[in-house]
C-alpha positions as a Markdown table, in Angstrom:
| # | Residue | x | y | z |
|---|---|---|---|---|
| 1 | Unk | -24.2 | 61.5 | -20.7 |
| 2 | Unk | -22.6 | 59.7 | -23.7 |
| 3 | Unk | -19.6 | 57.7 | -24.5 |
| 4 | Unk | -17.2 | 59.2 | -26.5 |
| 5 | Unk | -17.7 | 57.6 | -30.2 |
| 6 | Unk | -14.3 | 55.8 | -31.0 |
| 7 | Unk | -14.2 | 53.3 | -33.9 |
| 8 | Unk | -14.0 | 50.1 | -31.3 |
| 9 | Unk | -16.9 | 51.3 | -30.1 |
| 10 | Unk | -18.9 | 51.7 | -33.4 |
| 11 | Unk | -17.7 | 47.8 | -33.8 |
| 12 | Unk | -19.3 | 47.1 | -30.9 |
| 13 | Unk | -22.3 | 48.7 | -30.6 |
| 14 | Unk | -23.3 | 47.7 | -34.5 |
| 15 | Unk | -21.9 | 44.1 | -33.7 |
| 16 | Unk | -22.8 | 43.3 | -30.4 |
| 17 | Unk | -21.3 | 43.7 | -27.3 |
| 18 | Unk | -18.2 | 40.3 | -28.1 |
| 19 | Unk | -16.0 | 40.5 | -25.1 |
| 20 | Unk | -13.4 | 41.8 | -27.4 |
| 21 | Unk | -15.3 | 44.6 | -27.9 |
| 22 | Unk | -15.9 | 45.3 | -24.4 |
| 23 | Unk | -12.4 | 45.4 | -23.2 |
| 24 | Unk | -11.8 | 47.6 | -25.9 |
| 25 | Unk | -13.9 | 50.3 | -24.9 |
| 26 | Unk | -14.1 | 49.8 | -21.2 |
| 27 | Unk | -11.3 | 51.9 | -19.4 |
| 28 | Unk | -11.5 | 49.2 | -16.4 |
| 29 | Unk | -9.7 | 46.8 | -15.5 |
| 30 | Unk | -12.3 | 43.6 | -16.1 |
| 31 | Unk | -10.9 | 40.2 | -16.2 |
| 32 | Unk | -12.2 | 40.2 | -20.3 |
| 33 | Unk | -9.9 | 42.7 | -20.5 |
| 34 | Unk | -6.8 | 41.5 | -18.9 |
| 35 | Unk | -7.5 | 37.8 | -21.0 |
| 36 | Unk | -7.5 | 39.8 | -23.7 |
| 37 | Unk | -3.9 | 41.7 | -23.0 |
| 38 | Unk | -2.9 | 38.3 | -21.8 |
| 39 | Unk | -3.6 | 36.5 | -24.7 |
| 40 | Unk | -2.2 | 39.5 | -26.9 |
| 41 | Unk | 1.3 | 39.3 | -24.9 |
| 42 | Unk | 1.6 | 36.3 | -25.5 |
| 43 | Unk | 1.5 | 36.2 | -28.6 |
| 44 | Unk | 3.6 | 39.2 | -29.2 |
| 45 | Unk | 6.2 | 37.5 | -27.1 |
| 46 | Unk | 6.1 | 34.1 | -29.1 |
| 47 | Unk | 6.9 | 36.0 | -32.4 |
| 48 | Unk | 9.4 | 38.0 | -30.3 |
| 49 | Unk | 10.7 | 35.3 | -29.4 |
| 50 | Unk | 10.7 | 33.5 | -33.1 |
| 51 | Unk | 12.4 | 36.4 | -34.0 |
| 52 | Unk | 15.6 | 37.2 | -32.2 |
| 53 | Unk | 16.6 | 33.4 | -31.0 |
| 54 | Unk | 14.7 | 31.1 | -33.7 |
| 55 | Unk | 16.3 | 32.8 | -36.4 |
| 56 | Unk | 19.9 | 33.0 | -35.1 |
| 57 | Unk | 19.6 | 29.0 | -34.3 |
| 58 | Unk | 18.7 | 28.4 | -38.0 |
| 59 | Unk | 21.2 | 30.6 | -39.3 |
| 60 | Unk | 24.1 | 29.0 | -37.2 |
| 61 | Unk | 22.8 | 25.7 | -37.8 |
| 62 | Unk | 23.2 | 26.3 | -41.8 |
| 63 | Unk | 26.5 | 28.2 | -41.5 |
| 64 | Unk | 28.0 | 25.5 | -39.4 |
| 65 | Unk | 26.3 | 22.4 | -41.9 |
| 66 | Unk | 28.2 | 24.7 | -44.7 |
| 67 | Unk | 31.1 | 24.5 | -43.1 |
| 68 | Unk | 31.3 | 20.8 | -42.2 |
| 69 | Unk | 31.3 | 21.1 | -38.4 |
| 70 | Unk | 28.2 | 18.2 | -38.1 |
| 71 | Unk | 28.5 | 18.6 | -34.3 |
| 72 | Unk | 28.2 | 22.5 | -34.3 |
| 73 | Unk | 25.1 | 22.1 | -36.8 |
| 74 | Unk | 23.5 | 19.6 | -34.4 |
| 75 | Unk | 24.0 | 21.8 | -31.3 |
| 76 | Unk | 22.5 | 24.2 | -32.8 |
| 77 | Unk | 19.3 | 22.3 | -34.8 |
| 78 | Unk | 18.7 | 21.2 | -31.1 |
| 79 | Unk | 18.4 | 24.6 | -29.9 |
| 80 | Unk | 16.0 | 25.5 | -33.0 |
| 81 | Unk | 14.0 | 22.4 | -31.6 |
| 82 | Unk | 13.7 | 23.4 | -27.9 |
| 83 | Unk | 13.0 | 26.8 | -29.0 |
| 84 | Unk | 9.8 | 25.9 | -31.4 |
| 85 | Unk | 8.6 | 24.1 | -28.2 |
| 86 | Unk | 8.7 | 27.2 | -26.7 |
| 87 | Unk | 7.2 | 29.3 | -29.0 |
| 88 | Unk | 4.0 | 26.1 | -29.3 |
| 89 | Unk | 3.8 | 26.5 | -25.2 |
| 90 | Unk | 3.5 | 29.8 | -25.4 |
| 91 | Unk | 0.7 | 29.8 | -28.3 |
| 92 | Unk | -1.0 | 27.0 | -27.1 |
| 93 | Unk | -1.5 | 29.2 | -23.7 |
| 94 | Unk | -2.5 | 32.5 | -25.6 |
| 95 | Unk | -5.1 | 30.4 | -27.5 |
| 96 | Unk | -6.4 | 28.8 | -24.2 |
| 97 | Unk | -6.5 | 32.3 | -22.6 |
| 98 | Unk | -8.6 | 33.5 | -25.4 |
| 99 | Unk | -10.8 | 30.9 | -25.6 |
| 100 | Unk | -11.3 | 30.0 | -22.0 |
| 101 | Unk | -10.8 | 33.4 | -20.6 |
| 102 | Unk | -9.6 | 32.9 | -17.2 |
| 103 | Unk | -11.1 | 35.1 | -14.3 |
| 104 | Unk | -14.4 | 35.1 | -15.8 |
């Protein structure tokens, strides 16, 4: 019985079996595979994240330095700041999932 052909699969079977390739094609639930959803959520949630609150604290920060309200523009420069720390955490974990692949 054969697999059925699906591009990811080409990739892998004319470039090795990576483990990216083999969570790909696998319908189980293998710990490669969860790493690799892992790692992929995380970084969808970081931009996500970048997104809808980074962008709002930057363009408060620069409305409220344009209108002269320093303590306002601080406030919200400070929130910009905690939020990049966020988005680094959760980057630095998606790399370490995706090089370390937990579970494995």
């Amino acid at each position: 019985m054969s697999a059925r052909w699906t591009p990811i699969s080409a990739f892998a079977t004319t470039h090795g079996r990576t483990s990216c390739g083999r969570a790909a094609v696998s319908r189980a639930r293998t710990p490669a595979r969860e790493a690799v959803w892992l790692g992929l959520a995380l970084y969808a949630a970081a931009f996500v994240f970048g997104a809808a609150f980074e962008s709002r604290a930057a363009i408060g920060a620069e409305r409220a330095a344009g209108a002269g309200d320093d303590a306002e523009a601080l406030r919200r420069l400070r929130a910009w700041s905690w939020g990049s720390r966020v988005i680094a955490v959760l980057l630095l974990v998606a790399t370490w999932d995706m090089v370390f692949k937990p579970g494995l």
